[in-house]
LUMMI-289779 format. One record per residue (C-alpha): chain; y, x, z. Coordinates in steps of 0.02 Angstrom, whole numbers. Layout:
A  Y  X  Z $
...
***
This chain:
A  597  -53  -360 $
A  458  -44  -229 $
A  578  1  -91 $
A  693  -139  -144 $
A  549  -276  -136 $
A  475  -227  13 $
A  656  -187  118 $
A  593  -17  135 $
A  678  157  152 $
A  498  244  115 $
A  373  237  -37 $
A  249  357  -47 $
A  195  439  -191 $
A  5  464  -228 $
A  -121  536  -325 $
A  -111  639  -501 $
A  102  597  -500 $
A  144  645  -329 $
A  147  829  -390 $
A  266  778  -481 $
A  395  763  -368 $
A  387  954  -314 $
A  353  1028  -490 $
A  481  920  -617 $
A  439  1063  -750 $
A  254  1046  -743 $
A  129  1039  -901 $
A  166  908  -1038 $
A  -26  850  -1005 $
A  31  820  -819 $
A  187  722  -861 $
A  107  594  -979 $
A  9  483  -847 $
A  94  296  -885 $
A  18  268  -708 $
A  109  295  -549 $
A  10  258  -381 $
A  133  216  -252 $
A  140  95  -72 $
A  291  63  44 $
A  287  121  229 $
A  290  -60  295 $
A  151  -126  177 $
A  46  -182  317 $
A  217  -260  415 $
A  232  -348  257 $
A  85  -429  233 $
A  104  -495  419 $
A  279  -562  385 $
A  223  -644  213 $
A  55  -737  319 $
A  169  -798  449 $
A  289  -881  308 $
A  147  -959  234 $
A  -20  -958  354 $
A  -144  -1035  199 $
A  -100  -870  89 $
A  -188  -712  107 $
A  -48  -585  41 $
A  -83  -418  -8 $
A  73  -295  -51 $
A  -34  -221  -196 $
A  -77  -374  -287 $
A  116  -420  -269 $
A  166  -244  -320 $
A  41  -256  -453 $
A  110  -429  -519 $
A  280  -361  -544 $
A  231  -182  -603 $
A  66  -158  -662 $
A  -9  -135  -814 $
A  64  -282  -947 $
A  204  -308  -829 $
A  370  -287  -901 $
A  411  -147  -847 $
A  245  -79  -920 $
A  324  -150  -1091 $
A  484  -96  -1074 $
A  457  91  -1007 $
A  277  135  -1046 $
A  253  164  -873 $
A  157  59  -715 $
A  122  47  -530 $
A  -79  62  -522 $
A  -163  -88  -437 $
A  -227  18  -270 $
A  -280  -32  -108 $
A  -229  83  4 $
A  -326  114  171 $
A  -187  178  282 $
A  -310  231  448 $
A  -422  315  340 $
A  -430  445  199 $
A  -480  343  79 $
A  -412  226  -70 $
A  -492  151  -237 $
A  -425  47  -367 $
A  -469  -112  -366 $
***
């Protein structure tokens, strides 16, 4: 879903799920986080693109990942599972939720 909105090939997997991806067996206690902390390669190449469309807006590809998958978004409803609002700092080695 991420991939597909953001024209992406990559989407990286972070935090308490990414283990997740190497470990499909792991612990129930793992395997019942409903959220899933995740950003496309070109996040920051998409926020450029989106500011040129539309110079007055200040885009941010969380709050538009967040809009469409975060918590009370349907697909929360429908699958019990979200993307986590997170700002991701992609120079650093940091990241909080906002």
């Amino acid at each position: 879903m991420i991939a597909r909105l953001f024209k992406t090939d990559k989407v990286f997997i972070i935090g308490s799920q990414s283990i997740l991806l190497s470990w499909p067996d792991a612990p129930v206690v793992l395997r019942t986080s409903g959220e899933i902390d995740a950003y496309p390669e070109n996040e920051k190449i998409w926020e450029i693109q989106q500011k040129e469309l539309d110079p007055e807006d200040d885009p941010e590809a969380s709050e538009e990942i967040n809009a469409l998958y975060g918590e009370g978004s349907r697909l929360h409803r429908e699958h019990v599972f979200y993307q986590a609002n997170r700002r991701v700092d992609l120079h650093g080695d940091t990241w909080a939720a906002e």
